[in-house]
Biotite code that builds the C-alpha atoms (Angstrom):
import biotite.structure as struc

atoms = struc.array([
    struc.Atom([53.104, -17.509, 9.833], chain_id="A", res_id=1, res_name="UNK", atom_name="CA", element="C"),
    struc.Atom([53.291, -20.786, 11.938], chain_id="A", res_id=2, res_name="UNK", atom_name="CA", element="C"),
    struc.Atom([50.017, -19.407, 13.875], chain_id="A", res_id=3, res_name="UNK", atom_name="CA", element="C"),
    struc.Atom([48.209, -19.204, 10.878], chain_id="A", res_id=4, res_name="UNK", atom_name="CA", element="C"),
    struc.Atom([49.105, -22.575, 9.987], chain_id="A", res_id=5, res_name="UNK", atom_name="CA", element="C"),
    struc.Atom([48.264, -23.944, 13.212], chain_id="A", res_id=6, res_name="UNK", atom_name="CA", element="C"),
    struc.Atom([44.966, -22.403, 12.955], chain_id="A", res_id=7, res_name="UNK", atom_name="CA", element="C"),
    struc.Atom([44.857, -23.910, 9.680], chain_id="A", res_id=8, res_name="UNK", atom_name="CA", element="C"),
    struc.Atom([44.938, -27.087, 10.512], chain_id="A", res_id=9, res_name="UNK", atom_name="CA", element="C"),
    struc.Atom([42.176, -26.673, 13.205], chain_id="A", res_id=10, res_name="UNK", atom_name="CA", element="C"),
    struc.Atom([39.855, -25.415, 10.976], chain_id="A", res_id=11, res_name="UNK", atom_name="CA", element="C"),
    struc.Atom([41.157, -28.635, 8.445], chain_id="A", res_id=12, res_name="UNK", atom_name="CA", element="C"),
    struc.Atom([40.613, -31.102, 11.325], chain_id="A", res_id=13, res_name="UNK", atom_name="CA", element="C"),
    struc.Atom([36.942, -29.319, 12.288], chain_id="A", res_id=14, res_name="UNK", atom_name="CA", element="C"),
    struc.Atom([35.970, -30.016, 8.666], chain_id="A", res_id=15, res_name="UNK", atom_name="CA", element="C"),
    struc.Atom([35.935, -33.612, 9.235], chain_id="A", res_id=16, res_name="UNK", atom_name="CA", element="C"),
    struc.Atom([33.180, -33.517, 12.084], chain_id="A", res_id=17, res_name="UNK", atom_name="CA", element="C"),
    struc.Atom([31.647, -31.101, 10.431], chain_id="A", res_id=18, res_name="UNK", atom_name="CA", element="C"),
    struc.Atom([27.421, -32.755, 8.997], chain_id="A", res_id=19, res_name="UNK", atom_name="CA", element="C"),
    struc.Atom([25.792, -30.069, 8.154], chain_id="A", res_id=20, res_name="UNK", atom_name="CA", element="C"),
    struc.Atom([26.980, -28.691, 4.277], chain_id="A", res_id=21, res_name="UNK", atom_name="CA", element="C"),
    struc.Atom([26.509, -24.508, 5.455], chain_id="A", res_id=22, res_name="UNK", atom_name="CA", element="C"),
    struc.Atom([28.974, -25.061, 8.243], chain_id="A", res_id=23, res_name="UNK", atom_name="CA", element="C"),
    struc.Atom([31.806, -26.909, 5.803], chain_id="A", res_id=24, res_name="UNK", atom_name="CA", element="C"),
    struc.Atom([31.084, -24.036, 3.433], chain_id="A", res_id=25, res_name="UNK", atom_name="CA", element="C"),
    struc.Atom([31.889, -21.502, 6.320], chain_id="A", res_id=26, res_name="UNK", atom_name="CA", element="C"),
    struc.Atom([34.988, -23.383, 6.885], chain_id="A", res_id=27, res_name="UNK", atom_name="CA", element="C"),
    struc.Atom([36.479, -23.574, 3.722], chain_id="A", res_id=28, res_name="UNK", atom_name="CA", element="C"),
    struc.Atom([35.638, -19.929, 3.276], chain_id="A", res_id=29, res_name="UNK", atom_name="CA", element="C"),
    struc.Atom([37.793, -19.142, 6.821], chain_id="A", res_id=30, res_name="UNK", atom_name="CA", element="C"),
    struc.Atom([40.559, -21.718, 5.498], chain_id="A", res_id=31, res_name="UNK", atom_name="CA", element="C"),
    struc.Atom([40.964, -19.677, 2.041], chain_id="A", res_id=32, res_name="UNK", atom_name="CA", element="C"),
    struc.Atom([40.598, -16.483, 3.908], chain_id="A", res_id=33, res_name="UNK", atom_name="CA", element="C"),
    struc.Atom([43.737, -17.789, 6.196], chain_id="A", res_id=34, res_name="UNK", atom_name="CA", element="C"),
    struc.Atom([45.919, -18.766, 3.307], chain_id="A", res_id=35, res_name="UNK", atom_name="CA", element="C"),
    struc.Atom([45.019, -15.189, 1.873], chain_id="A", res_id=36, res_name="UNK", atom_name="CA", element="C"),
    struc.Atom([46.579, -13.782, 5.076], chain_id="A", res_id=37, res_name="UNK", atom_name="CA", element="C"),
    struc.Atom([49.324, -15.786, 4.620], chain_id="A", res_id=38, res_name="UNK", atom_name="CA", element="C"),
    struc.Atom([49.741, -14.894, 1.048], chain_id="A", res_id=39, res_name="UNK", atom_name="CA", element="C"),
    struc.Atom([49.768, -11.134, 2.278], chain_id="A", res_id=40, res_name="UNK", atom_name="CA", element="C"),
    struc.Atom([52.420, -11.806, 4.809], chain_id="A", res_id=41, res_name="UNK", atom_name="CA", element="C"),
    struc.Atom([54.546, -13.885, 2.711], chain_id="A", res_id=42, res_name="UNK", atom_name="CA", element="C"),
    struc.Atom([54.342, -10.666, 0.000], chain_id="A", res_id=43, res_name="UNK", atom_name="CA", element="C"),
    struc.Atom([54.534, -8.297, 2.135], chain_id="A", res_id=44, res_name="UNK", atom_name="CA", element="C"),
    struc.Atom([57.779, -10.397, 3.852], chain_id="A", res_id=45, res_name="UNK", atom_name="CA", element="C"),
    struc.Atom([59.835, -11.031, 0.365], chain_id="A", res_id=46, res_name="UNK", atom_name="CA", element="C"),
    struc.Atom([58.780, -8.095, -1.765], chain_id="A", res_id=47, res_name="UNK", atom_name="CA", element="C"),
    struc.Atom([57.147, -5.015, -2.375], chain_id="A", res_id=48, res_name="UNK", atom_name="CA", element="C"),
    struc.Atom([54.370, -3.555, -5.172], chain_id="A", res_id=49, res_name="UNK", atom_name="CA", element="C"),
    struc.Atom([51.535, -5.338, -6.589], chain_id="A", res_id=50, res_name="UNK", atom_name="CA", element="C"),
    struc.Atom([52.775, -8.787, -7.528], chain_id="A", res_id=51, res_name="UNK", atom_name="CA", element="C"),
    struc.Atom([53.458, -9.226, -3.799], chain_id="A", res_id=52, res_name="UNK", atom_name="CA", element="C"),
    struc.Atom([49.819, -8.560, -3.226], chain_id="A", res_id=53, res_name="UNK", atom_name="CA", element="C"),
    struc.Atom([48.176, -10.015, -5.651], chain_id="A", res_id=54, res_name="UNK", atom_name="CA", element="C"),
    struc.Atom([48.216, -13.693, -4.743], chain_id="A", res_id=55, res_name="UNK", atom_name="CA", element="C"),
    struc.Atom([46.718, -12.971, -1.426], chain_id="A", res_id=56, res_name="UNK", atom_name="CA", element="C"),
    struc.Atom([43.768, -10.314, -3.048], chain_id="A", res_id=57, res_name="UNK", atom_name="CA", element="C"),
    struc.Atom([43.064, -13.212, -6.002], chain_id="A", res_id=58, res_name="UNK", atom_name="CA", element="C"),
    struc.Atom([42.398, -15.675, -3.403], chain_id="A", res_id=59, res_name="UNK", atom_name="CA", element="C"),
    struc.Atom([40.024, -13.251, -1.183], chain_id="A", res_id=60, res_name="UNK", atom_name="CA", element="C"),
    struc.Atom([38.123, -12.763, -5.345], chain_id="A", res_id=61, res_name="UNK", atom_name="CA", element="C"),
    struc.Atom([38.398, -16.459, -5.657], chain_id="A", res_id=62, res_name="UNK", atom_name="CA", element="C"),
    struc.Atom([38.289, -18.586, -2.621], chain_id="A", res_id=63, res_name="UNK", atom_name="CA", element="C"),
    struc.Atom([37.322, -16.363, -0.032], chain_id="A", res_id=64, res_name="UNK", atom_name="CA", element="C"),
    struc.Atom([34.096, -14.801, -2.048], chain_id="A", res_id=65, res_name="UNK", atom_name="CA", element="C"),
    struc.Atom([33.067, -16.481, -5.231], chain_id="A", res_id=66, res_name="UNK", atom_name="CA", element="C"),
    struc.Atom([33.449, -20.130, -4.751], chain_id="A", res_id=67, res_name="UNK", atom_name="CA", element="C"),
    struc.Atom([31.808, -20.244, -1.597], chain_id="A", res_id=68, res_name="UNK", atom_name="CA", element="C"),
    struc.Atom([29.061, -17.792, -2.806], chain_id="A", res_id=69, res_name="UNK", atom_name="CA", element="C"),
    struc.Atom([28.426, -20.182, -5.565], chain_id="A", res_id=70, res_name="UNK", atom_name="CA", element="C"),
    struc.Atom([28.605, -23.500, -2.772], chain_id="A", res_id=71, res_name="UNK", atom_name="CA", element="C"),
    struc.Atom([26.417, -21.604, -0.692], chain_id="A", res_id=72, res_name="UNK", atom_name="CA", element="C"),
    struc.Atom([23.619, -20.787, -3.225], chain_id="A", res_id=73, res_name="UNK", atom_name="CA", element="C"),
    struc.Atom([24.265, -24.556, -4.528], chain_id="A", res_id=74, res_name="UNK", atom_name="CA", element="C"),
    struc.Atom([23.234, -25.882, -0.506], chain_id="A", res_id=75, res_name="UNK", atom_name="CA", element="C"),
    struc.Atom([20.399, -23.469, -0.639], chain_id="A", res_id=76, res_name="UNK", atom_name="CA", element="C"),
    struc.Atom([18.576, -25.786, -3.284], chain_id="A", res_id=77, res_name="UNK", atom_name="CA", element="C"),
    struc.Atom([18.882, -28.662, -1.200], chain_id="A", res_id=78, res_name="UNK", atom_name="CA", element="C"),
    struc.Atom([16.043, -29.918, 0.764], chain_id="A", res_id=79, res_name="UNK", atom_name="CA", element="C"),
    struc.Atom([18.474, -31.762, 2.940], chain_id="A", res_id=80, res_name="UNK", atom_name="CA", element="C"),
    struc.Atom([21.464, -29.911, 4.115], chain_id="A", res_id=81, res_name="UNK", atom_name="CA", element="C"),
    struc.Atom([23.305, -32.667, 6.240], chain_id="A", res_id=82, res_name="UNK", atom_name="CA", element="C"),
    struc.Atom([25.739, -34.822, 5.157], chain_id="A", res_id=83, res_name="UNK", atom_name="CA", element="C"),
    struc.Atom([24.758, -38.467, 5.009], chain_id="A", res_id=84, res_name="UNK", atom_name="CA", element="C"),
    struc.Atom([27.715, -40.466, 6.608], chain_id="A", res_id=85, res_name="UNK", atom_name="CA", element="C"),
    struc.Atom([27.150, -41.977, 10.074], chain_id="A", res_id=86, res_name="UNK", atom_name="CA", element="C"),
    struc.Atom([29.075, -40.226, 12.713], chain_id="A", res_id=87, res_name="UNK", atom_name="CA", element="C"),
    struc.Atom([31.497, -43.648, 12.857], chain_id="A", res_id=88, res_name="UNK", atom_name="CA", element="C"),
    struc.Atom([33.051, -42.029, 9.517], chain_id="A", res_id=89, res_name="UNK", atom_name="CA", element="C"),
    struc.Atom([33.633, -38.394, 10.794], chain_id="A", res_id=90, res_name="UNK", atom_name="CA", element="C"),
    struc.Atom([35.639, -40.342, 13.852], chain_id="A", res_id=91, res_name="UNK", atom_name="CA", element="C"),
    struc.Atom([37.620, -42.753, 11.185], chain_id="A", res_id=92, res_name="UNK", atom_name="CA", element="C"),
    struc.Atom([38.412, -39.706, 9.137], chain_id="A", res_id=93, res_name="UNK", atom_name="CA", element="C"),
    struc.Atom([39.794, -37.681, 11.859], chain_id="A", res_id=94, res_name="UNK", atom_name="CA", element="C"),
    struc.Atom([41.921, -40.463, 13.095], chain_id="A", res_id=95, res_name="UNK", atom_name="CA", element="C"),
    struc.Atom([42.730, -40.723, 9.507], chain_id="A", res_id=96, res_name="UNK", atom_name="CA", element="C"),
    struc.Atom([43.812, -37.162, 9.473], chain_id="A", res_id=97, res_name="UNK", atom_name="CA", element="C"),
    struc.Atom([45.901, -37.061, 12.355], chain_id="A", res_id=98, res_name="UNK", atom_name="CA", element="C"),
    struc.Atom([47.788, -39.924, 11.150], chain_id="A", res_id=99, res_name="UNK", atom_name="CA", element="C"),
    struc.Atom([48.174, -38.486, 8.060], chain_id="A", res_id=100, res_name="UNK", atom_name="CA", element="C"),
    struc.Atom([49.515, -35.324, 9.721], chain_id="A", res_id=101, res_name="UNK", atom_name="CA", element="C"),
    struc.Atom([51.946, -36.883, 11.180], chain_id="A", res_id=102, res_name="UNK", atom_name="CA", element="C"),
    struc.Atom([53.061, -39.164, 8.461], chain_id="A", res_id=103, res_name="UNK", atom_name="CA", element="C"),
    struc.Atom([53.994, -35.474, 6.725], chain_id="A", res_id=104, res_name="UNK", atom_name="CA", element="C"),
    struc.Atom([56.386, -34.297, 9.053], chain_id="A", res_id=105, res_name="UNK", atom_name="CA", element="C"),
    struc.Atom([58.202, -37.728, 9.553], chain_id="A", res_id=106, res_name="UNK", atom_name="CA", element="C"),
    struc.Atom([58.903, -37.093, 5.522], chain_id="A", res_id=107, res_name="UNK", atom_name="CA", element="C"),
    struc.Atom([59.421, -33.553, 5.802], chain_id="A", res_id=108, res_name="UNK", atom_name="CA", element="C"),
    struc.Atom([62.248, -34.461, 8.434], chain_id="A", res_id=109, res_name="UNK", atom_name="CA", element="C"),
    struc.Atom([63.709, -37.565, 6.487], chain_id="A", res_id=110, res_name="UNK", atom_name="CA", element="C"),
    struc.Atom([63.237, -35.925, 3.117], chain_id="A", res_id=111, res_name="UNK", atom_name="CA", element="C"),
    struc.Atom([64.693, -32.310, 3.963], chain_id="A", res_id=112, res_name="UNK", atom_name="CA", element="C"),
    struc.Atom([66.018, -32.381, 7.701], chain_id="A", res_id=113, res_name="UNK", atom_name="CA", element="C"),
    struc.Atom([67.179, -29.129, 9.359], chain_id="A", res_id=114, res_name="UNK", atom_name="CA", element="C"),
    struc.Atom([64.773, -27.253, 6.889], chain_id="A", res_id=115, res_name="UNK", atom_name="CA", element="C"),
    struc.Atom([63.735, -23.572, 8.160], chain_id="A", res_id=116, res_name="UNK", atom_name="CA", element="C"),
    struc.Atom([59.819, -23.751, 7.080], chain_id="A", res_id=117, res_name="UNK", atom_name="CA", element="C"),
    struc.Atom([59.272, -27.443, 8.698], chain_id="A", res_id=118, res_name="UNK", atom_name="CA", element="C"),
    struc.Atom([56.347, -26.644, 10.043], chain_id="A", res_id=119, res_name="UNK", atom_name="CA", element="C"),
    struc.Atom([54.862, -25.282, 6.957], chain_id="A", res_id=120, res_name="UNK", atom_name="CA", element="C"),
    struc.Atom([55.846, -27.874, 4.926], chain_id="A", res_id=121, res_name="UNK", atom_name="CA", element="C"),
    struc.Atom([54.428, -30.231, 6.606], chain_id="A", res_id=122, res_name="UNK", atom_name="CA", element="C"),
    struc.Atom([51.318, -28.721, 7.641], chain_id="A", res_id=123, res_name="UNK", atom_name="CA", element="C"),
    struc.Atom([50.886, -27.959, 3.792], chain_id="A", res_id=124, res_name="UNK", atom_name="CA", element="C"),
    struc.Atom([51.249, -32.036, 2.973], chain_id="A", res_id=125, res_name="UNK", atom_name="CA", element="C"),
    struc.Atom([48.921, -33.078, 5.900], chain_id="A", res_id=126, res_name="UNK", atom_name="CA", element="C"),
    struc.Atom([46.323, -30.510, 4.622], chain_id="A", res_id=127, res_name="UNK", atom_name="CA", element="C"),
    struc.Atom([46.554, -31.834, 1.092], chain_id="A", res_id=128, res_name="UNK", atom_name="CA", element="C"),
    struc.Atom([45.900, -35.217, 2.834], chain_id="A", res_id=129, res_name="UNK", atom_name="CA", element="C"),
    struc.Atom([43.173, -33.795, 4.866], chain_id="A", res_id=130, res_name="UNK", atom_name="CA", element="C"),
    struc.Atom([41.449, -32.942, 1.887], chain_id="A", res_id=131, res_name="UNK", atom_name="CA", element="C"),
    struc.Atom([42.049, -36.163, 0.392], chain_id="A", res_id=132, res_name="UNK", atom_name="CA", element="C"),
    struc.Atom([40.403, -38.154, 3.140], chain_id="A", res_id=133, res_name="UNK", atom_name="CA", element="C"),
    struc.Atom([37.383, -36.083, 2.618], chain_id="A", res_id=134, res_name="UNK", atom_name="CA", element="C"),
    struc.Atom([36.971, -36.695, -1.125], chain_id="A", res_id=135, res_name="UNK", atom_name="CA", element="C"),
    struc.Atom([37.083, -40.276, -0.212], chain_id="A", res_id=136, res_name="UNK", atom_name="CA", element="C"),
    struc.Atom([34.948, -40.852, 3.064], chain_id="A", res_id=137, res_name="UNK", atom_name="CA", element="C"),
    struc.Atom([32.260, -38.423, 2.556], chain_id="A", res_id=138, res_name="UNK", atom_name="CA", element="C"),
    struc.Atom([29.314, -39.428, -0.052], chain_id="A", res_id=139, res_name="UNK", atom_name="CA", element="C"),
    struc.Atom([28.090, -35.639, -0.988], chain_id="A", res_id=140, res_name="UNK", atom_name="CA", element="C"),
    struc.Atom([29.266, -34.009, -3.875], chain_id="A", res_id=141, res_name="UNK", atom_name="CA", element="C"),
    struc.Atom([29.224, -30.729, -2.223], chain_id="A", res_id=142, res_name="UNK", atom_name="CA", element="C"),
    struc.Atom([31.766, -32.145, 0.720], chain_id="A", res_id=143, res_name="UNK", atom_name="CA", element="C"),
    struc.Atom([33.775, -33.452, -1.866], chain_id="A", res_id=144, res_name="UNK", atom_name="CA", element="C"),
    struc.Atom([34.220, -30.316, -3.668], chain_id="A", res_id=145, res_name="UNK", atom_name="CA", element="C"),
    struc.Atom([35.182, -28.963, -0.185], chain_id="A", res_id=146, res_name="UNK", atom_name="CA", element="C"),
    struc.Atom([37.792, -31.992, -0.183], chain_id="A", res_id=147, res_name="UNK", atom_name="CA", element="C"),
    struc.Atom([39.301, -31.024, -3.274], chain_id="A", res_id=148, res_name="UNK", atom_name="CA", element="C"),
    struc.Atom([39.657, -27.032, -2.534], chain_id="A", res_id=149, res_name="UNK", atom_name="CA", element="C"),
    struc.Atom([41.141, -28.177, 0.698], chain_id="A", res_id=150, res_name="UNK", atom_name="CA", element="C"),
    struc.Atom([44.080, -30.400, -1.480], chain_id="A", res_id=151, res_name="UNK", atom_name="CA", element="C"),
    struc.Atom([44.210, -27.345, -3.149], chain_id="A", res_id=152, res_name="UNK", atom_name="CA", element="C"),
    struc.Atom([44.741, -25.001, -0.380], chain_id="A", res_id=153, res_name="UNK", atom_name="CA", element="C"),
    struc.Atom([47.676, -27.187, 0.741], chain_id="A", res_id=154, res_name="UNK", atom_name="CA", element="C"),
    struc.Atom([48.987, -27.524, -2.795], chain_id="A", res_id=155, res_name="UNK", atom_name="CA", element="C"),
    struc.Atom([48.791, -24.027, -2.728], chain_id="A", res_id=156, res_name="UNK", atom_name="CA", element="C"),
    struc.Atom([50.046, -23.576, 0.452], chain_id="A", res_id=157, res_name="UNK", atom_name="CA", element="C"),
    struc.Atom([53.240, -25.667, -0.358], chain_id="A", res_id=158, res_name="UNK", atom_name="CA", element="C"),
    struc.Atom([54.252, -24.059, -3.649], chain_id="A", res_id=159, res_name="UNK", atom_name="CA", element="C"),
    struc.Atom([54.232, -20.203, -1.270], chain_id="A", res_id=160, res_name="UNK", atom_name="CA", element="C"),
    struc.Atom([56.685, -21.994, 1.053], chain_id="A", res_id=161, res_name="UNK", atom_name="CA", element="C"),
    struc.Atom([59.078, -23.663, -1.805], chain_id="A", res_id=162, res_name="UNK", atom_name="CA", element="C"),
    struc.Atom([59.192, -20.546, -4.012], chain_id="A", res_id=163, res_name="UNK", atom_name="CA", element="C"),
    struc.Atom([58.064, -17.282, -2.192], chain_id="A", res_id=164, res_name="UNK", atom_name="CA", element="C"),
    struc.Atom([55.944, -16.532, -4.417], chain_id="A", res_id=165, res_name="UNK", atom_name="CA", element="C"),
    struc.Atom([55.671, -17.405, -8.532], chain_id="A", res_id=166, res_name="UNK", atom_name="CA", element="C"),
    struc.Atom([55.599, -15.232, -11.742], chain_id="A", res_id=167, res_name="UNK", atom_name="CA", element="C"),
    struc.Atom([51.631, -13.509, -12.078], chain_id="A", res_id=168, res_name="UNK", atom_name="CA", element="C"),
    struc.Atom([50.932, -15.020, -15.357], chain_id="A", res_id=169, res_name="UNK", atom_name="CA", element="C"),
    struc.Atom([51.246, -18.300, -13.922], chain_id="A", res_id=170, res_name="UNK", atom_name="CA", element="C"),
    struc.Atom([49.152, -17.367, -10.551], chain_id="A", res_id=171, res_name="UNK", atom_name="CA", element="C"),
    struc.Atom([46.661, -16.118, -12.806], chain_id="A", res_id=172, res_name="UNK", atom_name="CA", element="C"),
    struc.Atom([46.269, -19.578, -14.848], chain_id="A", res_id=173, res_name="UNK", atom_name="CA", element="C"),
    struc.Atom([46.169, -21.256, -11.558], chain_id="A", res_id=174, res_name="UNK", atom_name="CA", element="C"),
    struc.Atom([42.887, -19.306, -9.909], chain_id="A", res_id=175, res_name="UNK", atom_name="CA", element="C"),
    struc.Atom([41.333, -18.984, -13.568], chain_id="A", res_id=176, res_name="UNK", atom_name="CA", element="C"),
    struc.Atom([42.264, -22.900, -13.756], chain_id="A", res_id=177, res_name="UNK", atom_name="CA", element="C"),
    struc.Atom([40.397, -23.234, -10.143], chain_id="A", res_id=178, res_name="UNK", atom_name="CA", element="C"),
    struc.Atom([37.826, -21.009, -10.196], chain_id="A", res_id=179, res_name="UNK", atom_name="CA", element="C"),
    struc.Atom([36.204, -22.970, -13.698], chain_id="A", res_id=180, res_name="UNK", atom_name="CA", element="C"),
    struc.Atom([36.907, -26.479, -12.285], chain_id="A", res_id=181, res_name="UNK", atom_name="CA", element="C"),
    struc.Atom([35.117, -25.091, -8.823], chain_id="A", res_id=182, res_name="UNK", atom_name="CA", element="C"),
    struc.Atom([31.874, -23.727, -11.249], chain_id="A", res_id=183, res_name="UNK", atom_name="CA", element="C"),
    struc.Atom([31.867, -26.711, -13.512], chain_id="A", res_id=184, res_name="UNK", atom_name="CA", element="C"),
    struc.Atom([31.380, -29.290, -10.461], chain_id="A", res_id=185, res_name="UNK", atom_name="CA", element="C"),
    struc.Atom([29.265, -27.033, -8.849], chain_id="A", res_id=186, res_name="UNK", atom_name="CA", element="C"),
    struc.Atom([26.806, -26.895, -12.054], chain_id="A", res_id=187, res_name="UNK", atom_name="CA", element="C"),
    struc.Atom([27.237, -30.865, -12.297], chain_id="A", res_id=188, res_name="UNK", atom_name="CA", element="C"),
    struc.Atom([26.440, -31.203, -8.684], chain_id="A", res_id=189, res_name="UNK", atom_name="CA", element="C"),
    struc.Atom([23.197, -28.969, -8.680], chain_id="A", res_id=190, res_name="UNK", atom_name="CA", element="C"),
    struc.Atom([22.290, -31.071, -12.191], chain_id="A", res_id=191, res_name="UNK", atom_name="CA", element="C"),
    struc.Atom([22.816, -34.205, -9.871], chain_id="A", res_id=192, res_name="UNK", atom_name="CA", element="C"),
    struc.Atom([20.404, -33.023, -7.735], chain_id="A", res_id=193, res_name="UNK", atom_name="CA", element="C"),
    struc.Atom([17.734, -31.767, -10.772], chain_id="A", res_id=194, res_name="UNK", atom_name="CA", element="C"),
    struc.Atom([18.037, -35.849, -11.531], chain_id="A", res_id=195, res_name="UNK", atom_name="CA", element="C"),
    struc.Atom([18.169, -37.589, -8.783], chain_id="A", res_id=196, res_name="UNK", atom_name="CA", element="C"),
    struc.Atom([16.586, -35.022, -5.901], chain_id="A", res_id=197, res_name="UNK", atom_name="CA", element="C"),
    struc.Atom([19.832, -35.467, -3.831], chain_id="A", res_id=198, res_name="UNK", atom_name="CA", element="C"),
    struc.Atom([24.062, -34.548, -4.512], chain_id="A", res_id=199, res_name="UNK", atom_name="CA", element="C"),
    struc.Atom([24.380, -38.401, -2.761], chain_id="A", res_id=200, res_name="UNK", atom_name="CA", element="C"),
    struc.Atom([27.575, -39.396, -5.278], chain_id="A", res_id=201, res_name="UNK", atom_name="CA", element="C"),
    struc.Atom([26.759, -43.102, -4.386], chain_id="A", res_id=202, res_name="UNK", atom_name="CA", element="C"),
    struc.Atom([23.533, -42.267, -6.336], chain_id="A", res_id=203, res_name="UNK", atom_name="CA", element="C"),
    struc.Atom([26.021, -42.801, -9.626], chain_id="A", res_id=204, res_name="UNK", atom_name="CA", element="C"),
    struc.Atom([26.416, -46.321, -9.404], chain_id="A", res_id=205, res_name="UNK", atom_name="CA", element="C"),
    struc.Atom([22.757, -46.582, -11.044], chain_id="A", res_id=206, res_name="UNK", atom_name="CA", element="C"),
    struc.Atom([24.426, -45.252, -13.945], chain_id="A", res_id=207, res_name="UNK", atom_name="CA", element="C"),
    struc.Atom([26.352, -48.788, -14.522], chain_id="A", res_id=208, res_name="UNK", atom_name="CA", element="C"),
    struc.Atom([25.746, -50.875, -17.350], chain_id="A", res_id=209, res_name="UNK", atom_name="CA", element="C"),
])
């Protein structure tokens, strides 16, 4: 499990000097197909039948194929696939992310020392903060959707260390709960671009009174 995480976080911290919008697709896609393998191994660890499954097979339906189908068909409308930072932001968002990394396991050791699943724990907290910075520092709607399914991954991520696994009505609500906020930005995003021929979120601010 700590390998997965590790790769995890590579594929987190490659998402941050990551420009053009297919490749951050591809990379959320391989992030959500890693905590699906850890999903599997965490059921297949503390349980047996299909609710130790399932978590792991609704994030391959969810995360892994439909979400990034519907990104994916979203960057194909674009006449500009590139995000439009300078490269001076991808470098103060990685530094950004390492220090946020590390920031989680100082409080993962303060906050519960001598706990078994450090490493997870905090690798869960610095991804959530991963996907924070890129909500923040990026400027296209599509990279900030990939922002907020990264906090989610981590928030995810978190929750499968702390409980091993919750009842399935609840995991249900969760992806359903996902899977409509994902399509609803997704159909705002591709209506920002009908309007304003780009998903540039600093377009907005011509909406001010």
């Amino acid at each position: 499990m700590e390998q997965l995480v590790m790769v995890l976080l590579f594929v987190a911290f490659l998402q941050n000097r990551i420009m053009d919008l297919r490749k951050a697709v591809a990379c959320l896609c391989l992030q959500s197909a890693i905590i699906a393998g850890a999903c599997l191994i965490s059921g297949f660890a503390n349980g047996s039948g299909l609710h130790s499954v399932l978590p792991g097979l609704l994030t391959i339906l969810v995360k892994v194929c439909l979400i990034p189908y519907a990104l994916f068909r979203l960057v194909g409308k674009l006449t500009d696939e590139r995000e439009l930072v300078a490269d001076i932001n991808t470098n103060y968002s990685t530094a950004l992310s390492a220090f946020f990394l590390m920031l989680s396991y100082v409080l993962v050791d303060k906050m519960l020392p001598g706990i078994g699943d450090r490493d997870i724990m905090a690798s869960s907290m610095g991804l959530i903060l991963i996907g924070l910075v890129l909500i923040v520092m990026r400027s296209r709607a599509i990279m900030q959707i990939i922002g907020l399914m990264t906090m989610e991954n981590g928030i995810y991520l978190l929750g499968l260390a702390m409980t091993e696994g919750l009842p399935t009505v609840i995991e249900l609500g969760i992806f359903f709960d996902v899977l409509v906020a994902v399509l609803v930005l997704v159909i705002l995003t591709n209506r920002l671009n009908v309007s304003f021929m780009t998903t540039d979120t600093n377009v907005l601010r011509r909406l001010k009174g």
